[in-house]
Every structure is written in C-alpha cells, then in structure tokens.
MARKE-307016 format. One record per residue: residue number from 1; residue in three letters; y, x, z of N, C-alpha, C, O in turn. Coordinates in nm, 4 decimals. Each point is the difference from the previous one (the first is absolute). Layout:
% residues N
   resi   resn       n.yy       n.xx       n.zz      ca.yy      ca.xx      ca.zz       c.yy       c.xx       c.zz       o.yy       o.xx       o.zz
    NUM    ala          Y          X          Z          Y          X          Z          Y          X          Z          Y          X          Z
...
//
This chain:
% residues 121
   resi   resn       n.yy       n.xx       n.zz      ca.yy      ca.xx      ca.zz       c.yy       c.xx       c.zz       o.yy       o.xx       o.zz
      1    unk     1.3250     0.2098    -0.6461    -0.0633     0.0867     0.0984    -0.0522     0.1240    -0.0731    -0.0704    -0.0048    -0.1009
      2    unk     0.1080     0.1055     0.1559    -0.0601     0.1073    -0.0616    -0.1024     0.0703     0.1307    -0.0080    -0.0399     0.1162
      3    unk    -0.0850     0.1905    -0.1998    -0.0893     0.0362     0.1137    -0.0041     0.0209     0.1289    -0.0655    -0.0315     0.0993
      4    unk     0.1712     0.1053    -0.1367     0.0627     0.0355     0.1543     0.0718    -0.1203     0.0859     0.0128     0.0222     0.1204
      5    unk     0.0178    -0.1020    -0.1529    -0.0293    -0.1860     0.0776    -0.0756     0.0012     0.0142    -0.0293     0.0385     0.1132
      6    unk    -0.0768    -0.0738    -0.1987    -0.1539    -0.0371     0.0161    -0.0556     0.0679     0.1222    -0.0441    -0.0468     0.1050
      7    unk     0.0564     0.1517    -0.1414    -0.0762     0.0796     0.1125     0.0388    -0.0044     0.1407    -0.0562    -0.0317     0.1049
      8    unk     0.1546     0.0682    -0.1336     0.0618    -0.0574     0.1008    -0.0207    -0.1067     0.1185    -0.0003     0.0063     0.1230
      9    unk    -0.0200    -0.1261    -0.2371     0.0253    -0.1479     0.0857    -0.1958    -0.0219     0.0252    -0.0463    -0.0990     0.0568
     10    unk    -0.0459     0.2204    -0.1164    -0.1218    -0.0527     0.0127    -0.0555     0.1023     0.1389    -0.0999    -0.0367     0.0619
     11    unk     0.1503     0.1249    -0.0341     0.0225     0.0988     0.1138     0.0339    -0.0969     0.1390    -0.0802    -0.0321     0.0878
     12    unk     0.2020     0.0027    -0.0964     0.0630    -0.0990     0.0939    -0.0670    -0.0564     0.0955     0.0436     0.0025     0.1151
     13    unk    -0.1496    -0.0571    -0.1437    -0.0757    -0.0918     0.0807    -0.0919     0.0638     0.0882    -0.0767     0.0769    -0.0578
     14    unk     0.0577    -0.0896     0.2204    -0.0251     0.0084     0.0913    -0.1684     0.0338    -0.0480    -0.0727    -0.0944    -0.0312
     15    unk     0.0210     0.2383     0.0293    -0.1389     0.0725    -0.0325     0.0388     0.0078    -0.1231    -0.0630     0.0995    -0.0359
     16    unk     0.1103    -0.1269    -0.0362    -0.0025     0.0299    -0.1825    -0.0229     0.1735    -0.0067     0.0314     0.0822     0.0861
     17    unk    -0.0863    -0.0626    -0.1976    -0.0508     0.1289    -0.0152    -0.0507     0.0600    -0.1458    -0.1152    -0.0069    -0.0428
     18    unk     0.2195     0.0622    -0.0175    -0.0362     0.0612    -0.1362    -0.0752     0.0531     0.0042    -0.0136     0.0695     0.1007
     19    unk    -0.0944    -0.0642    -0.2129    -0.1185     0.0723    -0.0270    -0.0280     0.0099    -0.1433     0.0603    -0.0760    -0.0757
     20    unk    -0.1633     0.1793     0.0189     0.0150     0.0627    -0.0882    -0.1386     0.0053    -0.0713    -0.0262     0.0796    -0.0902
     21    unk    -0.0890    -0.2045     0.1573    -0.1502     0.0082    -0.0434    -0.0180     0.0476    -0.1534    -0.0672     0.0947    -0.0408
     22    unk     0.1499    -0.1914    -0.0372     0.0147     0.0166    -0.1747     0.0147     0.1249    -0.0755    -0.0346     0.0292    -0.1144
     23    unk     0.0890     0.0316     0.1980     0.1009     0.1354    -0.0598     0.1209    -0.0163     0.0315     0.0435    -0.1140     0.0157
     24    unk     0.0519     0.2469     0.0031     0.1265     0.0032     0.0433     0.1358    -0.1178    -0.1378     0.1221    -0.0088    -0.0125
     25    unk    -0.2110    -0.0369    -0.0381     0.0908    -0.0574    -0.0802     0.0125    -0.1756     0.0555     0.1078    -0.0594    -0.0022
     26    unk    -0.1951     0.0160     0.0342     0.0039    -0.1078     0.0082    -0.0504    -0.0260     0.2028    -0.1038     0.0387     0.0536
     27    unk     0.2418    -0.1277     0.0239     0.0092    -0.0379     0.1120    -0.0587    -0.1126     0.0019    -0.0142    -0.0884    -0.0844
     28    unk    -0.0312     0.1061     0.2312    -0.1182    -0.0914     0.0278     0.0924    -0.0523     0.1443     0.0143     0.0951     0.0769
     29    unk     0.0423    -0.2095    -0.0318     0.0491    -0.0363     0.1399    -0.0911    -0.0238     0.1096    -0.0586    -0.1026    -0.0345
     30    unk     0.0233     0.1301     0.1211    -0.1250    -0.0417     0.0975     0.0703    -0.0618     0.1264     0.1173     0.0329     0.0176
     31    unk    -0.1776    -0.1215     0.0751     0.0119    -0.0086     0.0668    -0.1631    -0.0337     0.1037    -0.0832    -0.0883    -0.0205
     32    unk     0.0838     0.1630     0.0974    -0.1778    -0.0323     0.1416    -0.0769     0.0818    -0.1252    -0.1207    -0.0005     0.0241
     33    unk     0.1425     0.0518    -0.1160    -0.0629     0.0615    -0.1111    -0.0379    -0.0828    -0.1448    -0.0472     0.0342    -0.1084
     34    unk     0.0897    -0.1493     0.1620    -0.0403    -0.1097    -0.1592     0.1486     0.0207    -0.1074     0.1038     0.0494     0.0442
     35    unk    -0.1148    -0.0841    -0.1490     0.0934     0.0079    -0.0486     0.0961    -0.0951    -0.0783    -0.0502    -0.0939    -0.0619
     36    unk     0.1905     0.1133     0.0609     0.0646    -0.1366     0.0031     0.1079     0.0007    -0.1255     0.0365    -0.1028    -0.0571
     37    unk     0.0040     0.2237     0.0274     0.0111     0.0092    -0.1028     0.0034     0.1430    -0.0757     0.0193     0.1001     0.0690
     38    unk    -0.0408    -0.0849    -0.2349     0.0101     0.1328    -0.0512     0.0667     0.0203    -0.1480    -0.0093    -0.0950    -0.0777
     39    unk     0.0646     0.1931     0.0422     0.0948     0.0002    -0.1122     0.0076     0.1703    -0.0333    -0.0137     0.0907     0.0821
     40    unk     0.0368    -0.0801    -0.2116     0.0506     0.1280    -0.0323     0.1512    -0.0219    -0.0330     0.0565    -0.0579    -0.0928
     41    unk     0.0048     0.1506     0.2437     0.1228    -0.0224     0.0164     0.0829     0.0953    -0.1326     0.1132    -0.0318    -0.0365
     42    unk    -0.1885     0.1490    -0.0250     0.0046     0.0305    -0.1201     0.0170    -0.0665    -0.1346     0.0388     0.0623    -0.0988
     43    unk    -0.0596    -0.1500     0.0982    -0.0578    -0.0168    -0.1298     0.0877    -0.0704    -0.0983     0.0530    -0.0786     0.0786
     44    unk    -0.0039     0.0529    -0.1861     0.0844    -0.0393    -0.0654     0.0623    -0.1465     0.0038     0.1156    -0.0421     0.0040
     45    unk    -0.2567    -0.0249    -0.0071    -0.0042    -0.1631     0.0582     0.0059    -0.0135     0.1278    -0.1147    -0.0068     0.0441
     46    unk     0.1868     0.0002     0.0311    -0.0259     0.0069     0.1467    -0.0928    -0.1659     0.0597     0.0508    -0.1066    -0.0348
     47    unk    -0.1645     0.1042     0.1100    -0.0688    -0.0589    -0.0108    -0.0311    -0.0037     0.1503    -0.0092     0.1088     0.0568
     48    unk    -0.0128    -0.2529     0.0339    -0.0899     0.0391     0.1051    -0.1004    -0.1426     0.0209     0.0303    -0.1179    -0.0183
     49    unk    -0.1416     0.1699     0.0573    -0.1209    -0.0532     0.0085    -0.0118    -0.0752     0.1274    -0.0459     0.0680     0.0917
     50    unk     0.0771    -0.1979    -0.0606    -0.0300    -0.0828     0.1474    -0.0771    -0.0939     0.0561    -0.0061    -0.0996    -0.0721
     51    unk    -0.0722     0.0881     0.1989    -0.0984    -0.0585     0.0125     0.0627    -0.1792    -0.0148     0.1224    -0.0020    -0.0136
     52    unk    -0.1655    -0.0904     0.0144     0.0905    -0.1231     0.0162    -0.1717    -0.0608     0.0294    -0.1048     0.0613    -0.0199
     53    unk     0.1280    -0.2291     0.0835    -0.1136    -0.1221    -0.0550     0.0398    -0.0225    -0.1090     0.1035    -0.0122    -0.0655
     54    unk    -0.2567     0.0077     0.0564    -0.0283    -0.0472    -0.1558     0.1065    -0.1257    -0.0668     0.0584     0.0189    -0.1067
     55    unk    -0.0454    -0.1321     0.1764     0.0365    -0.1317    -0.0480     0.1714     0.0596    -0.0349     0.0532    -0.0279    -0.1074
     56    unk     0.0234     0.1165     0.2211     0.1416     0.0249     0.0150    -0.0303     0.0737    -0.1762     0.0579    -0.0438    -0.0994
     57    unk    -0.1411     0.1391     0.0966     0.0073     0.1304    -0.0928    -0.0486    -0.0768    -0.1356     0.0241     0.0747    -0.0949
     58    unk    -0.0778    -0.1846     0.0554     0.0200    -0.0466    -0.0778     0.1569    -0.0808    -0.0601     0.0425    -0.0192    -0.1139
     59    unk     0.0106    -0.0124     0.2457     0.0908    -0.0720    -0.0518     0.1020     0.0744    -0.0567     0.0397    -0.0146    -0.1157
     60    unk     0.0259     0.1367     0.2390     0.0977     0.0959    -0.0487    -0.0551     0.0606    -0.1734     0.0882     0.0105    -0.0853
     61    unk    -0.1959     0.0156     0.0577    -0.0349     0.0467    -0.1379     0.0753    -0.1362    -0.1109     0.0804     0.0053    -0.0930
     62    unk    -0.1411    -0.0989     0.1481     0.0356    -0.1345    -0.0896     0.1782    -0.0138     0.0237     0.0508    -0.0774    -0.0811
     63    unk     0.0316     0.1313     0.1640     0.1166    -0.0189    -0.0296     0.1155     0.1370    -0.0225     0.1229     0.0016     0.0071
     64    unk    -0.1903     0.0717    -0.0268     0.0777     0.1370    -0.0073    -0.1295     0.0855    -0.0869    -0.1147     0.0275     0.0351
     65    unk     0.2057     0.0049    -0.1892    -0.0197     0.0838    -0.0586    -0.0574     0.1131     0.0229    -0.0960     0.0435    -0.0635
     66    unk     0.1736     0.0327     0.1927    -0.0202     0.1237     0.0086    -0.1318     0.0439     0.1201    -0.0487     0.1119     0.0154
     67    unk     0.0142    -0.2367     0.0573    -0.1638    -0.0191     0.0736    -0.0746     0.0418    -0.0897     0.0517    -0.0034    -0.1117
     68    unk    -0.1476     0.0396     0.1165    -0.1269    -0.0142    -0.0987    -0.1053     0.0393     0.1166     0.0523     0.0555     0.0966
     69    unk    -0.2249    -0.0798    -0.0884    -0.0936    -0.0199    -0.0018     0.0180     0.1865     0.0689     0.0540     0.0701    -0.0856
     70    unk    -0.0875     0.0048     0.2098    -0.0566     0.0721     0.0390    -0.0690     0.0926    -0.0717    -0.1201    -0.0251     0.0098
     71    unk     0.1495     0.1604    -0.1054    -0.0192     0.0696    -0.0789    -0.0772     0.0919     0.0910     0.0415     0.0499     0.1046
     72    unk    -0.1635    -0.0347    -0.1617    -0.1091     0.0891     0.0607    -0.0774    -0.0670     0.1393    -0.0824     0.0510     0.0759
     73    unk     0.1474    -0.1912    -0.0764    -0.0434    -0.0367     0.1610    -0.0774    -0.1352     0.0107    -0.0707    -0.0373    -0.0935
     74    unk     0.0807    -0.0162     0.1771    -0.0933    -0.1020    -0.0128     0.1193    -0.1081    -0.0116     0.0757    -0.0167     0.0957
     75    unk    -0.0581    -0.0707    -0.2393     0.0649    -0.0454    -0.0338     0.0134    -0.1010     0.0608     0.1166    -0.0209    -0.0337
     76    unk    -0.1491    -0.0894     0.1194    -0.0123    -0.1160     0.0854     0.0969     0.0330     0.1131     0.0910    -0.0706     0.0436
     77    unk    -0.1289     0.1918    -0.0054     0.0801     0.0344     0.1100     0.1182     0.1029     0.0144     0.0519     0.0397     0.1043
     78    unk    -0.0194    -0.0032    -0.2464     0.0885     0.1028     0.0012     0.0900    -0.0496    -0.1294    -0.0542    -0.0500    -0.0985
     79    unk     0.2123     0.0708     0.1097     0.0886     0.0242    -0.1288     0.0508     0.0852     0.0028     0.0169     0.0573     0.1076
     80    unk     0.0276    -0.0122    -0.2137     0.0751     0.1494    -0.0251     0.1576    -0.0815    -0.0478     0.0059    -0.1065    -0.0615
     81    unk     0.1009     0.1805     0.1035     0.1071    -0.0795    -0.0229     0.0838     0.1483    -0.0880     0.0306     0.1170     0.0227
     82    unk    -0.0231    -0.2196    -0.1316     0.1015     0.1093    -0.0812     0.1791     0.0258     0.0397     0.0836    -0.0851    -0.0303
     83    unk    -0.0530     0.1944     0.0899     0.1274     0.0120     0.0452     0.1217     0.0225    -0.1235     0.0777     0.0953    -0.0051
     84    unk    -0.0836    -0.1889    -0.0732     0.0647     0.0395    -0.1103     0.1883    -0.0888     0.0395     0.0970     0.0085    -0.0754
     85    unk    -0.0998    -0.0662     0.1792     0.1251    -0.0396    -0.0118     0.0056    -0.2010     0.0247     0.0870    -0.0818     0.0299
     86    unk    -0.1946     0.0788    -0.0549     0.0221    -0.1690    -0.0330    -0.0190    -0.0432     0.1102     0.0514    -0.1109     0.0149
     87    unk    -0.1203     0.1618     0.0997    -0.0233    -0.1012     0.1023     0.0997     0.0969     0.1270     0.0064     0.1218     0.0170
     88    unk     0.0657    -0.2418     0.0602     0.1129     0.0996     0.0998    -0.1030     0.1161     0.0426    -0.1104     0.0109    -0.0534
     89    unk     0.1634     0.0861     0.1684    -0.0471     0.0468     0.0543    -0.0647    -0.0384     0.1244    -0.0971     0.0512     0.0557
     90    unk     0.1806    -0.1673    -0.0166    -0.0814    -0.0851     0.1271    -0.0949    -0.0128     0.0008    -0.0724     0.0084     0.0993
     91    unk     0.0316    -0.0393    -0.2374    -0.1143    -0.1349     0.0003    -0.1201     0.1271    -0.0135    -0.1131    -0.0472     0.0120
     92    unk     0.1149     0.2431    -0.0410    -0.0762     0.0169    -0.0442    -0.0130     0.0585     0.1308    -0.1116     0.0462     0.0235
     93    unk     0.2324    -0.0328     0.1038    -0.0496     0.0444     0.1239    -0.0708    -0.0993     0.0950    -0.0924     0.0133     0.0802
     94    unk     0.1751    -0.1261    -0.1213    -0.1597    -0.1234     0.0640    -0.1450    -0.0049    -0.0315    -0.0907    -0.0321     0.0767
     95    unk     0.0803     0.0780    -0.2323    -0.1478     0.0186    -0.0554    -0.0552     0.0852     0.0749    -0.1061    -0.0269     0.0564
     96    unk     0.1823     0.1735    -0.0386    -0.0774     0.1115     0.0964    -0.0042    -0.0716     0.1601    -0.0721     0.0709     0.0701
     97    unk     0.1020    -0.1348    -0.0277     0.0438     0.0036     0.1468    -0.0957    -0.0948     0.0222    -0.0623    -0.0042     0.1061
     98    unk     0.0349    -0.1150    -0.2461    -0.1185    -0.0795     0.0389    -0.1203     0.0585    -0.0020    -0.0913    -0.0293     0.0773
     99    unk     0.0855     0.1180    -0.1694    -0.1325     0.0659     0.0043    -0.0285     0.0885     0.1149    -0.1123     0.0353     0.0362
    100    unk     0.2263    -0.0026     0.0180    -0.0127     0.0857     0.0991    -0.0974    -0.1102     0.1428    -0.0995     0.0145     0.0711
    101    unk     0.1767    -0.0907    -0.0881    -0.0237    -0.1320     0.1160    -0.1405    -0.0315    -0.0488    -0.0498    -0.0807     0.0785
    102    unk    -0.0145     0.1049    -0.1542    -0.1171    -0.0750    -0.0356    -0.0964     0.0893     0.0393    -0.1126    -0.0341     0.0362
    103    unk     0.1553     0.1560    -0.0424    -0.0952     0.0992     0.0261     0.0236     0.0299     0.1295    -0.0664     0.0917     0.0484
    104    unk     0.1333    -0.1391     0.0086    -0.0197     0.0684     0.1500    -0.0495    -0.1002     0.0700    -0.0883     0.0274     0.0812
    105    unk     0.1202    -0.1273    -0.0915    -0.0999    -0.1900     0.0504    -0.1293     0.0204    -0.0310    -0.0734    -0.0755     0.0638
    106    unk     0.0149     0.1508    -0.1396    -0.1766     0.0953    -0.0028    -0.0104     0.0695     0.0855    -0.1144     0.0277     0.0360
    107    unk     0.1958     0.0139     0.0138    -0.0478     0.1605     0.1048    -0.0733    -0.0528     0.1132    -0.0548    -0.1100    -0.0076
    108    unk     0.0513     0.1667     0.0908    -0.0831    -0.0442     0.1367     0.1230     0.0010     0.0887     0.0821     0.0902    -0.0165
    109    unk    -0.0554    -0.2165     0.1427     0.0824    -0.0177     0.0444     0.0475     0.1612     0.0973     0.1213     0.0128     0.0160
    110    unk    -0.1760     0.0559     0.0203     0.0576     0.0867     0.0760     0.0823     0.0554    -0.0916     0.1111    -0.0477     0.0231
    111    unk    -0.1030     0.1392    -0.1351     0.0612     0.0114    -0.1036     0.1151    -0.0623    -0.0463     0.1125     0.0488    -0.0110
    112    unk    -0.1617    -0.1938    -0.0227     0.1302    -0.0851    -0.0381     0.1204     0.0413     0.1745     0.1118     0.0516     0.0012
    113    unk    -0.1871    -0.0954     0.1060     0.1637     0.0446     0.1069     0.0474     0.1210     0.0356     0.1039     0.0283     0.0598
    114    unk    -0.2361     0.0777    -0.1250     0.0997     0.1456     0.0417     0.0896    -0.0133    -0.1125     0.1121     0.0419     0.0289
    115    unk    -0.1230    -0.0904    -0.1603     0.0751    -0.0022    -0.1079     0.1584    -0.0922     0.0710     0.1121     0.0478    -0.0174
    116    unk    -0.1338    -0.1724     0.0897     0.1045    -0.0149     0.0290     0.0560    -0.0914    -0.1150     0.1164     0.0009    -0.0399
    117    unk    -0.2497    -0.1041    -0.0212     0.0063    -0.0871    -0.0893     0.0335    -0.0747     0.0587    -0.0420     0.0132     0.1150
    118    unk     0.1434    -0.1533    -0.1382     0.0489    -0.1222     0.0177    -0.0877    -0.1381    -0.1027     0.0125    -0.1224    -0.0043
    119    unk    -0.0790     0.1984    -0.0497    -0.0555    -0.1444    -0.1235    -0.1438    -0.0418     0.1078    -0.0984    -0.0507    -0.0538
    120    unk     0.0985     0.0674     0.1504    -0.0896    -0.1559     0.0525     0.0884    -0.0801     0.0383     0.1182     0.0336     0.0064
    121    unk    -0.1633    -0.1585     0.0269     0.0707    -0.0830     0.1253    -0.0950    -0.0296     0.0534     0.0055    -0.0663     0.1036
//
C-alpha cells in the first residue's frame, strides 16, 4: 500500500475527513470530529496510527512485527502499523475500517444513522 492508497482507502468511509491539526505534514482521519486514524503520508517510513481494543491491539502487536504500541498516543488504545510490505494490504485496510467502526459506535446515535452506519444490530 502506498499513500495515495492509504489515503485514499482512509477518505472512503461515509463522514471521513482529512485534517491538518499537526501541521500540513502529518494527516489526521476524522470522523463526527474524533479521530480514527493519522499518518505522514510523506514520510519515508510510511506509517499509520489506528484506534483498535486494547485486548485485539495487544494481540496483533504480539503477532506481527510491523504493529507496534501507538507512537505519540495512548498506547493501550492505539497501534501504529508499519507499512513496510509484510502484512497484506487487507489486513491493514481492516485495521483502518476497524478503527473506523470503533469510533463511530462512540458517536451519539443520531450521527451514527445520518452516517448510514450498519455496525449496530
């Protein structure tokens, strides 16, 4: 996956919304205004930062190299996944898409159905 994927596939989602709080270097994904994921689509290491549970975000760290522990964030609840090649690309658009899902199951229900979310039952 390269940036322009990334960005791409973190755009995609129904309210997603690039933003620029950090500085123009480093993307911030929002969705209801919280944020779900962020990366400097610049940057040599290409890198993106995703919300997960804690128990899931321990495990993916414990079985993939390229997880690690939420850099700059609150490490319990965040991994940063190194896009270096080792893990498919699936697995790193499920990481965003879960985080995406996690953060919008917070919002306040009017929100979650103008969004046009499917993750209740």
């Amino acid at each position: 996956m390269n940036a322009a994927e990334l960005r791409d596939h973190c755009v995609s989602f129904a309210g997603a919304e690039e933003t620029f709080p950090f500085g123009l270097r480093t993307s911030v994904f929002k969705v209801g205004g919280k944020m779900f994921a962020l990366c400097q689509l610049g940057a040599d290491s290409l890198r993106v930062s995703v919300k997960c549970e804690p128990a899931l975000a321990q495990a993916l760290r414990d079985a993939h190299a390229a997880v690690i522990p939420g850099y700059h964030l609150n490490k319990r609840h965040w991994n940063t996944v190194i896009l270096d090649g080792s893990l498919p690309d699936e697995t790193v658009r499920d990481m965003i898409e879960d985080s995406y899902d996690l953060v919008v199951s917070k919002l306040p229900r009017a929100q979650r159905r103008a969004l046009g979310w499917q993750g209740e039952v």
